[in-house]
N, CA, C and O of each residue as an XYZ file, in Angstrom:
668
protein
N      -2.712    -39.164      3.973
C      -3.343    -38.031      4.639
C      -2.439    -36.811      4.505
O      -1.212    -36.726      4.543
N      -3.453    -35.828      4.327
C      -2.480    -34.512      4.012
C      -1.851    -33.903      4.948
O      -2.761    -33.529      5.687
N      -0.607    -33.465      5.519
C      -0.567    -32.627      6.670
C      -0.454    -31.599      6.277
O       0.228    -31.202      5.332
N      -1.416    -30.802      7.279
C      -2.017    -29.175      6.758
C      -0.685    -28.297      7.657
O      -0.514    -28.667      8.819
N      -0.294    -27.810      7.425
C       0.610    -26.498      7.994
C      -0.463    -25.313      8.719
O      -1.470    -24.833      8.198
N      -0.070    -25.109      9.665
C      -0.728    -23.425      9.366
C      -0.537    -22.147      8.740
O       0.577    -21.632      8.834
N      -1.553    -21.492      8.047
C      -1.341    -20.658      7.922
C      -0.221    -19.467      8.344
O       0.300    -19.310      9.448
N      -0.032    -18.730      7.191
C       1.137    -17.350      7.611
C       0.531    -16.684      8.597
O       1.235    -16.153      9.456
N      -0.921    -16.587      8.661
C      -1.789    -15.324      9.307
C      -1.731    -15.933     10.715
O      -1.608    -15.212     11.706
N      -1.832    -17.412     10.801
C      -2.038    -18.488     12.130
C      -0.671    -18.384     13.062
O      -0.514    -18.368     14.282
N       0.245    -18.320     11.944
C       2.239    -18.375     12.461
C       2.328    -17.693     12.804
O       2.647    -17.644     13.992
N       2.001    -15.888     11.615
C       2.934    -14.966     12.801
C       1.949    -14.629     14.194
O       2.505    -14.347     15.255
N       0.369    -14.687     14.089
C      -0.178    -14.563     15.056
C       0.621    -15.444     16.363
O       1.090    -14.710     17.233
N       0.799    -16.877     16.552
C       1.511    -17.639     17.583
C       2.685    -16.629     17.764
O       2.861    -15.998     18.806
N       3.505    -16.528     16.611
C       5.013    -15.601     17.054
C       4.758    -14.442     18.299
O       5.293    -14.306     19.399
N       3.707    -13.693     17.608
C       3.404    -12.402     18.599
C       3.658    -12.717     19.841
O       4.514    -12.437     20.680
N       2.540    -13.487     19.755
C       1.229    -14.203     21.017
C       2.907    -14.740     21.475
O       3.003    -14.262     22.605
N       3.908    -15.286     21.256
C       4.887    -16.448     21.689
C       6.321    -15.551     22.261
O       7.101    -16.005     23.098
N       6.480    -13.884     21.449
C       7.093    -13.034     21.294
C       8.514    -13.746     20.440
O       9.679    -13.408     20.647
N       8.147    -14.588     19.651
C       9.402    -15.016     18.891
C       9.645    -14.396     17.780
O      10.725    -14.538     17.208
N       8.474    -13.452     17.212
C       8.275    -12.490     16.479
C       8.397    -10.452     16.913
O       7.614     -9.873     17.666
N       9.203    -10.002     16.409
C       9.247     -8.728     17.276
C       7.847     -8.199     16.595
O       7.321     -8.560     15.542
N       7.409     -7.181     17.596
C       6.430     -6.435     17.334
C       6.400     -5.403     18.345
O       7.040     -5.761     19.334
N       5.853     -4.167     18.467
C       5.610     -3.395     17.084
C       6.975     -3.836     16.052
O       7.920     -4.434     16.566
N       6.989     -3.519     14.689
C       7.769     -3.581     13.825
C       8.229     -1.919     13.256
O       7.395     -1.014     13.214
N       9.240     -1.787     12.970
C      10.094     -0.229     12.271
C       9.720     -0.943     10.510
O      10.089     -1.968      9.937
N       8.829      0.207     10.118
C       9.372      0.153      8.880
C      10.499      1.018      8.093
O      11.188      1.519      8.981
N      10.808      1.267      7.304
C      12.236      2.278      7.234
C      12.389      2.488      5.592
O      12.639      1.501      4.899
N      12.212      3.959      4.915
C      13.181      3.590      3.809
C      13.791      5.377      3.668
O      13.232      6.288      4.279
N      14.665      5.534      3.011
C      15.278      6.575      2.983
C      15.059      6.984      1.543
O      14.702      6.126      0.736
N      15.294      8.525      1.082
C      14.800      9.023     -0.196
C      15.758     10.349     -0.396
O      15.931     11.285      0.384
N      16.458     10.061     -2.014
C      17.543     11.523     -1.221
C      17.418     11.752     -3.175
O      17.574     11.047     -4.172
N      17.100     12.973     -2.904
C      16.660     13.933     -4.499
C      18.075     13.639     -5.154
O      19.177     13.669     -4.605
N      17.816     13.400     -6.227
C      19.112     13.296     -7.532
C      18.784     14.484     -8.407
O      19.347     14.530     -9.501
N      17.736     15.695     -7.987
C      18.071     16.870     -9.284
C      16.834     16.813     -9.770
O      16.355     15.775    -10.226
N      16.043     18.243     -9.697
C      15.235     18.505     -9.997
C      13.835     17.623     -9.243
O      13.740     17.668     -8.017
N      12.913     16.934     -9.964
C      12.561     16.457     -8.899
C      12.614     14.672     -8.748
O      12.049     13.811     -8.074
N      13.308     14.719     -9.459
C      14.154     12.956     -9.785
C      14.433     12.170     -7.938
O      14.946     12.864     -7.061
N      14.159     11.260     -7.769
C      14.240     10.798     -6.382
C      14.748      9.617     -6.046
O      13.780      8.859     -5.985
N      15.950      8.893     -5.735
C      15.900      7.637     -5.494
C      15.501      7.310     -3.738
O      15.935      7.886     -2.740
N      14.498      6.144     -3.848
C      14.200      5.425     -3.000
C      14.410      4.253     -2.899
O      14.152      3.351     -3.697
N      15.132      4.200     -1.412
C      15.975      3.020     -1.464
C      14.993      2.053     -0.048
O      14.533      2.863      0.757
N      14.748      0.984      0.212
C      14.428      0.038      1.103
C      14.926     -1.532      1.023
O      14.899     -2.208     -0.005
N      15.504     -2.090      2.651
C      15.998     -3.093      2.524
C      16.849     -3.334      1.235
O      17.877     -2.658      1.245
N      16.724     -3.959      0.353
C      17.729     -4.390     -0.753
C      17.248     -3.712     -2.113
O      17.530     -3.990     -3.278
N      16.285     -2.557     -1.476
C      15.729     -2.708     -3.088
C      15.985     -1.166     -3.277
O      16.649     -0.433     -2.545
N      15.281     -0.833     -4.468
C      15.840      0.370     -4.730
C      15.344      1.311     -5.865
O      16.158      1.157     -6.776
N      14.475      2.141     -6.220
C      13.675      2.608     -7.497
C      13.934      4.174     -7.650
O      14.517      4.722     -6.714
N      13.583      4.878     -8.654
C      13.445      5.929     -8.932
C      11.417      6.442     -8.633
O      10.389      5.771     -8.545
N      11.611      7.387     -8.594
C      10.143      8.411     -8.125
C      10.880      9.497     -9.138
O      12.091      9.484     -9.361
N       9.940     10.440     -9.712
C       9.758     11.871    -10.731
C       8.524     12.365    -11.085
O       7.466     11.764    -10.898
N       8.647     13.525    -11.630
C       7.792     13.862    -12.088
C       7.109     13.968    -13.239
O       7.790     14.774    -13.873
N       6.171     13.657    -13.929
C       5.776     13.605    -15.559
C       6.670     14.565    -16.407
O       6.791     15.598    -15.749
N       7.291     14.656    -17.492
C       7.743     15.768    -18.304
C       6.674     17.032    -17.972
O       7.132     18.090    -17.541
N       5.640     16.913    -18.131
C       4.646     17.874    -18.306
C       4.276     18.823    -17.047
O       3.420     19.701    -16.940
N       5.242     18.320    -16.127
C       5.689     19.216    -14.525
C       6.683     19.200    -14.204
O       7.144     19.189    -13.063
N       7.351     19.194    -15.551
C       9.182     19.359    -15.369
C       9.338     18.533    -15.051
O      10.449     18.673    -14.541
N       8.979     17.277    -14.864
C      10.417     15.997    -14.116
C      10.515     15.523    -15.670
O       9.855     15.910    -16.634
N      11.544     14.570    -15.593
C      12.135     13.759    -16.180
C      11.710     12.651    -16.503
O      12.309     11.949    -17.318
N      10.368     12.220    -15.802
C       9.580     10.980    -15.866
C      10.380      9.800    -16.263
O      10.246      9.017    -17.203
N      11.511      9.896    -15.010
C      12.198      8.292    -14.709
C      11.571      7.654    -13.901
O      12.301      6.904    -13.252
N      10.695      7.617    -13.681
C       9.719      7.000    -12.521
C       8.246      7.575    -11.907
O       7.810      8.706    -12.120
N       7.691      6.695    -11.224
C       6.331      6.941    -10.828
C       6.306      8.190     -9.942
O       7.029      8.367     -8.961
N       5.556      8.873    -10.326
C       5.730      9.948     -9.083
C       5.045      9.989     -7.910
O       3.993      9.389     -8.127
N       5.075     10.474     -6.484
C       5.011      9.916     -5.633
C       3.239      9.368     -5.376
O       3.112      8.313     -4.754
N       2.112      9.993     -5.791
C       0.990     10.157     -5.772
C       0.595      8.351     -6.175
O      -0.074      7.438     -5.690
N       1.521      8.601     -7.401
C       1.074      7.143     -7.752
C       2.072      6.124     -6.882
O       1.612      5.008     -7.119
N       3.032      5.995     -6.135
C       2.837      5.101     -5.778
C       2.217      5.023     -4.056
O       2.201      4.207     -3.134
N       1.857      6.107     -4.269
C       0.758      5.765     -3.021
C      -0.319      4.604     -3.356
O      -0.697      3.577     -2.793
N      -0.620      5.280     -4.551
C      -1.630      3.985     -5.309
C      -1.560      2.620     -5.357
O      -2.429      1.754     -5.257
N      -0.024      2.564     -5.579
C       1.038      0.779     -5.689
C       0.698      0.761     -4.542
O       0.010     -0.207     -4.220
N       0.954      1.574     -3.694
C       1.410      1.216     -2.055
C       0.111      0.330     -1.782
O       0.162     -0.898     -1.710
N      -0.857      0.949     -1.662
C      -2.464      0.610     -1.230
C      -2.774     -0.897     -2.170
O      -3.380     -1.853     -1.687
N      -2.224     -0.861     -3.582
C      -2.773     -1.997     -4.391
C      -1.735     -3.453     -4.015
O      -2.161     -4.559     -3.682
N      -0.627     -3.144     -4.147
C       0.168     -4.399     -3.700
C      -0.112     -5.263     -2.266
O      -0.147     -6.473     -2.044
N      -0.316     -3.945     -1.303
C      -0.939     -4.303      0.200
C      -2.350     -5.326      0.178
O      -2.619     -6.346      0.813
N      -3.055     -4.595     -0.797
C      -4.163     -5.197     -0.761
C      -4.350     -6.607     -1.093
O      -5.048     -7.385     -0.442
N      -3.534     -6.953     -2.384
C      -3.040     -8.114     -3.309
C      -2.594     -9.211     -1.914
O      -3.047    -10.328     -1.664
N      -1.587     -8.436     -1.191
C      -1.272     -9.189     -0.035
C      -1.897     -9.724      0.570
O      -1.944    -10.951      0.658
N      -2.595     -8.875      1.194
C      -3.607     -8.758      2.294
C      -4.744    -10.097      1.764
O      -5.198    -11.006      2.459
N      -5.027     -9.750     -0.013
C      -6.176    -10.914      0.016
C      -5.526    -12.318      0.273
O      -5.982    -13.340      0.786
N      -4.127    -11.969     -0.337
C      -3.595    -13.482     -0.467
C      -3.343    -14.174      1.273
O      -3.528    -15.388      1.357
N      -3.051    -13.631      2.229
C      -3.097    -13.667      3.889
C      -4.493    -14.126      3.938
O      -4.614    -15.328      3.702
N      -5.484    -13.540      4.160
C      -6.632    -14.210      4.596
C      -7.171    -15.321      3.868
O      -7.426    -16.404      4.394
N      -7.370    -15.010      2.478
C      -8.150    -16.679      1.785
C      -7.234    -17.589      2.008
O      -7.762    -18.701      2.031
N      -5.549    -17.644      2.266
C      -5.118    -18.429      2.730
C      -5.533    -19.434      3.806
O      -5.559    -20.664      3.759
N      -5.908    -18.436      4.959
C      -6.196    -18.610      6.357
C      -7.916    -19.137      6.532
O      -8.322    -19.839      7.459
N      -8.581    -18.714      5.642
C      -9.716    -18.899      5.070
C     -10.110    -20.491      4.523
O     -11.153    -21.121      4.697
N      -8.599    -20.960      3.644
C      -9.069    -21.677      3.219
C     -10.214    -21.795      1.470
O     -10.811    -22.715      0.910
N      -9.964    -19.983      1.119
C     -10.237    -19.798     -0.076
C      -9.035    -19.626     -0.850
O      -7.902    -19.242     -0.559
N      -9.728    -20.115     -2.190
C      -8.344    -20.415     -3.391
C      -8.761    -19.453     -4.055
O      -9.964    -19.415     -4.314
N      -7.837    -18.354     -4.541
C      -7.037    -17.528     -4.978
C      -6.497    -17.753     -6.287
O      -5.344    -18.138     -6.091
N      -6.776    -17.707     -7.809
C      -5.942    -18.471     -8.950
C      -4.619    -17.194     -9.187
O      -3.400    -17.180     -9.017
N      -5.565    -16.288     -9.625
C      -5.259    -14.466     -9.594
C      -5.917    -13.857     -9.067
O      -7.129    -14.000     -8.909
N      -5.001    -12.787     -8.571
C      -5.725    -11.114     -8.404
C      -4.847    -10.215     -9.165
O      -3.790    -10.399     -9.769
N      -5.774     -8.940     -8.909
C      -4.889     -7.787     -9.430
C      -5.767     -6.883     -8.949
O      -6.965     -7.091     -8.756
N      -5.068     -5.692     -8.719
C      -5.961     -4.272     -8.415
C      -5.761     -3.267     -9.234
O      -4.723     -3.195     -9.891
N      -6.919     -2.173     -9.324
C      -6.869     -0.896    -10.450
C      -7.251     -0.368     -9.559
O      -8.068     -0.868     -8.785
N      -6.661      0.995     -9.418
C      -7.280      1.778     -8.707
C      -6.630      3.264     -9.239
O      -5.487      3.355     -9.688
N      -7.627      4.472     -9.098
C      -7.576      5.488     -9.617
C      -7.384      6.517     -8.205
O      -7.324      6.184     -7.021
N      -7.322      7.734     -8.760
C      -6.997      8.605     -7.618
C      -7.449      9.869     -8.415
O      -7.144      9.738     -9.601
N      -8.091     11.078     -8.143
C      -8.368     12.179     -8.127
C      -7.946     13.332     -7.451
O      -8.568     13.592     -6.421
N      -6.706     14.362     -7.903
C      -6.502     15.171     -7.396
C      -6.636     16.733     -7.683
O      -6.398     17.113     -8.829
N      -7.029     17.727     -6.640
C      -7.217     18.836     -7.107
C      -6.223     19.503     -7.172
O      -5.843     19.847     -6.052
N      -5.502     19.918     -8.125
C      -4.203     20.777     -8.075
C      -4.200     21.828     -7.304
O      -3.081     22.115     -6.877
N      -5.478     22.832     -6.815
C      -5.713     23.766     -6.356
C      -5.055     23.852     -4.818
O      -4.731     24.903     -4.264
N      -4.933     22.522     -4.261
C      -4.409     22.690     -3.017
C      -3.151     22.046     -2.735
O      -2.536     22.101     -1.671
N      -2.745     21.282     -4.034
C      -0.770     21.503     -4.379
C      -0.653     22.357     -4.750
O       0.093     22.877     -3.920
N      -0.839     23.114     -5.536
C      -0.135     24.606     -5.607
C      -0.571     25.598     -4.728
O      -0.044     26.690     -4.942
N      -1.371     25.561     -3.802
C      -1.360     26.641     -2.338
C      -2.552     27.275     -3.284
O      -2.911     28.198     -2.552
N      -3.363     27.354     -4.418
C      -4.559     27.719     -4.923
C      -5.669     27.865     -3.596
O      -5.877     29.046     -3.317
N      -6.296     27.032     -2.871
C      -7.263     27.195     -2.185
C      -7.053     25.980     -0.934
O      -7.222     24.772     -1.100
N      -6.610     26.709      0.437
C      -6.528     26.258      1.471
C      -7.440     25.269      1.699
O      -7.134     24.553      2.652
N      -8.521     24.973      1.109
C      -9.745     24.305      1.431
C      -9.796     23.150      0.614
O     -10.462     22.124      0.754
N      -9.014     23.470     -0.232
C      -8.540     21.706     -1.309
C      -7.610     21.147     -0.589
O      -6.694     21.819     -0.113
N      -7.743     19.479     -0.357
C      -6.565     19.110     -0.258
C      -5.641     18.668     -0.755
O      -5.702     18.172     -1.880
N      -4.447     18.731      0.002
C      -3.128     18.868     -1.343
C      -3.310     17.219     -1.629
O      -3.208     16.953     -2.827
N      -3.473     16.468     -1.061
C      -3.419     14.881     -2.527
C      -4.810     14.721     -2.723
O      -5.602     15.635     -2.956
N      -5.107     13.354     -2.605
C      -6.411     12.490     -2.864
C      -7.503     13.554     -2.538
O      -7.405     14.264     -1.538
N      -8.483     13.640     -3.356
C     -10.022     14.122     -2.908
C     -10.637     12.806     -3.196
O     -11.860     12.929     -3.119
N     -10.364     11.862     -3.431
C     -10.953     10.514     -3.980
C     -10.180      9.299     -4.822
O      -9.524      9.208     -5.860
N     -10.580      8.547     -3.910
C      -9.995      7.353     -4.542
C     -10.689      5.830     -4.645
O     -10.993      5.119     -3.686
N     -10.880      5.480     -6.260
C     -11.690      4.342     -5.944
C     -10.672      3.277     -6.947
O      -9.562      3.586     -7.381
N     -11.451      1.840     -7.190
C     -10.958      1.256     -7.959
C     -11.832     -0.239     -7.956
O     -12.982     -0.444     -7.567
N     -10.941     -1.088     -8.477
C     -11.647     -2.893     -8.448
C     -10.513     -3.857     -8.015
O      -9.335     -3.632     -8.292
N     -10.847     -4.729     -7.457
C     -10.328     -5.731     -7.217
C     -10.608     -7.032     -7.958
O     -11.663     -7.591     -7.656
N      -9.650     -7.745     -9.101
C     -10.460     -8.416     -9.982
C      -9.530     -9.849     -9.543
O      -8.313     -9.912     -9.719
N     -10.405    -11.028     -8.912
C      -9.951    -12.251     -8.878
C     -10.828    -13.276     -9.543
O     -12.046    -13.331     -9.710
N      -9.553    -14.295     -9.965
C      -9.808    -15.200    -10.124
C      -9.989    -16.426     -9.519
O      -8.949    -17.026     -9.247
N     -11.282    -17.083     -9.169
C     -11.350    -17.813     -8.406
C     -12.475    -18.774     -8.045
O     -13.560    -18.251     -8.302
N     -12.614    -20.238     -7.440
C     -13.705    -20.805     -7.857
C     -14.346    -20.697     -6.563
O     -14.892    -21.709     -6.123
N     -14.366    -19.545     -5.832
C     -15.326    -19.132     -4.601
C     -16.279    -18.580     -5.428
O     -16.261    -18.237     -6.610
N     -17.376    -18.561     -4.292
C     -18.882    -17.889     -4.439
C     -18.284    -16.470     -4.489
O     -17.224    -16.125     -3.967
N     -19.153    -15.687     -5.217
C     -19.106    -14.252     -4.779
C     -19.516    -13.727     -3.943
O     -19.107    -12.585     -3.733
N     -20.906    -14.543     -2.736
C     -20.847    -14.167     -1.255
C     -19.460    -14.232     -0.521
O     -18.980    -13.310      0.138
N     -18.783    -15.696     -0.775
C     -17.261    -15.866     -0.103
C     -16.506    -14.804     -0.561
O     -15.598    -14.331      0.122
N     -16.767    -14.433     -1.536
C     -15.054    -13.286     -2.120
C     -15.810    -11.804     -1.016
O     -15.157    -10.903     -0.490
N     -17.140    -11.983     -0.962
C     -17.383    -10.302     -0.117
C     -17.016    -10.646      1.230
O     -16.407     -9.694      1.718
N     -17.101    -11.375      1.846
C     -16.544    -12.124      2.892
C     -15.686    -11.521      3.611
O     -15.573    -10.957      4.699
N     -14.943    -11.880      2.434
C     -12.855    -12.150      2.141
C     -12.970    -10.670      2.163
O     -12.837    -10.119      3.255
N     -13.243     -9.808      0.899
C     -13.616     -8.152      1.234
C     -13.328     -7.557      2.590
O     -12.271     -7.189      3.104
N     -14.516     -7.569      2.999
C     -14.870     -7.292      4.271
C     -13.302     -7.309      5.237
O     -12.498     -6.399      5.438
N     -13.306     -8.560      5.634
C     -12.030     -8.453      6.322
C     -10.802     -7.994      5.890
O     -10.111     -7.445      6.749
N     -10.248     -8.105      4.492
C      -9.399     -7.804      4.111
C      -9.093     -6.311      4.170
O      -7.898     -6.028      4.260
N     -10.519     -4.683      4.114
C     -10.579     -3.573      4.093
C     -10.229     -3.940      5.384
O      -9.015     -4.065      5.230
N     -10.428     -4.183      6.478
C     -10.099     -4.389      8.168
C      -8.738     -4.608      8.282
O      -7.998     -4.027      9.076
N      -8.485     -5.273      7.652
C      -6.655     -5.698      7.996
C      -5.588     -4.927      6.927
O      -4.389     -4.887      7.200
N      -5.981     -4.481      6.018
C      -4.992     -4.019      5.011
C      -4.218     -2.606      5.576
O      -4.669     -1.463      5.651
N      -2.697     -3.208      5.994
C      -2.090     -2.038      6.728
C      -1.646     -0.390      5.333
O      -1.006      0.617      5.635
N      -1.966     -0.553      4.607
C      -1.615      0.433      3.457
C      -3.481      1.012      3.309
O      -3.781      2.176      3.571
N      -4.111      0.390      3.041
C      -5.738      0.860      3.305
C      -5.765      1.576      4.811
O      -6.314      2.649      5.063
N      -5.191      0.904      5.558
C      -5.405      1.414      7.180
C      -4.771      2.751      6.789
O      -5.463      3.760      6.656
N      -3.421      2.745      6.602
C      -2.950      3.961      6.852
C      -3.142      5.547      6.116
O      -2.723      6.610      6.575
N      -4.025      5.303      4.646
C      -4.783      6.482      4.045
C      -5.725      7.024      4.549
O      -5.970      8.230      4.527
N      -6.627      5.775      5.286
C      -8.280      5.826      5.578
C      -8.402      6.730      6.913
O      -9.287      7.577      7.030
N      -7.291      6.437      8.057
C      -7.202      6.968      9.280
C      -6.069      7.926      9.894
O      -4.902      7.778      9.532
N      -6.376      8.765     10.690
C      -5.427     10.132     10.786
C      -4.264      9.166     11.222
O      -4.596      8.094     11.728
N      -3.111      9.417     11.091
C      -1.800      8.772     11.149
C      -0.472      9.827     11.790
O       0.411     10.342     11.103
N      -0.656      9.962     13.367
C       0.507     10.730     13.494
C       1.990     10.624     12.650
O       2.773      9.674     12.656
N       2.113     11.965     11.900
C       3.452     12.064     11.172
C       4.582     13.223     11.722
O       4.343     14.395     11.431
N       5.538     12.978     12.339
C       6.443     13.794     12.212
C       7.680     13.759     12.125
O       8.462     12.959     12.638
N       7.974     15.083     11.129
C       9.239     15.066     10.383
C       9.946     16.023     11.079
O       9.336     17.016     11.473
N      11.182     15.896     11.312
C      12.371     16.761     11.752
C      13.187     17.447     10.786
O      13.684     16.543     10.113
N      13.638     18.670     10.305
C      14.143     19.158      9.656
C      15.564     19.014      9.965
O      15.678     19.840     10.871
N      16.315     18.680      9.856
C      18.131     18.453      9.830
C      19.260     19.202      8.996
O      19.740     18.756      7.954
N      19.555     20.191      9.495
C      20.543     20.343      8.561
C      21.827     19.633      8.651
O      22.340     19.407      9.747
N      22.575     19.134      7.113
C      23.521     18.438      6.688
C      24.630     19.033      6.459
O      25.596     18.396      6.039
């Protein structure tokens, strides 16, 4: 007989619910310009470059920030499916996400107050592999747009504030 574990989604829920898990949680990463518009971003252990395309003066050592808003939202999501069909009890072989973004330059460069400065639109696909129904994968959908904390945080106003510091 198999012994089933619970789920990640089942665990940290008990943790909360148990407080053996902290919550709310700090997320944290710091970002300090190397020149021009070259950027290292650093989190926990890890650590990448952000720039800008040659073709807007950066150096194109890295994704620039727009796009990884895009990563941000697609990796979350990747997550996010892999958390619930877990919990679900749906099998998962692969995923992957594409997703595009549309921006009007008019309201990054201060062109027209009435554009906004990033996204005017953003769509894409979610392509898995898997021997669920395609009613089950809309299912899985469904909840997954509900729980995906990187989807949450584009879709809905998000108090932000920044403090200016001088060094």
């Amino acid at each position: 007989m198999k012994n089933e574990q619970p789920s990640l989604l089942k665990k940290t829920q008990a943790g909360i619910r148990d407080g053996s898990i902290t919550n709310p949680i700090t997320v944290a990463i710091e970002s300090e310009n190397q020149g021009g518009f070259h950027t290292k971003i650093s989190m926990r252990q890890h650590s990448f470059s952000s720039d800008q395309p040659f073709g807007f003066n950066g150096q194109n050592k890295g994704p620039k920030p727009s796009e990884l808003v895009l990563a941000a939202v697609a990796a979350c999501q990747e997550t996010t499916w892999r958390i619930f069909a877990e919990d679900m009890g749906v099998e998962i072989n692969k995923i992957a996400v594409r997703l595009w973004g549309e921006q009007d330059l008019q309201g990054f460069m201060a062109m027209d107050e009435m554009v906004p400065a990033g996204f005017t639109k953003i769509w894409g696909e979610v392509l898995i592999e898997s021997p669920a129904s395609m009613e089950t994968l809309l299912a899985l959908q469904s909840v997954v747009e509900k729980h995906c904390p990187a989807l949450d945080d584009i879709t809905r106003p998000v108090p932000v504030n920044l403090n200016v510091k001088k060094s």
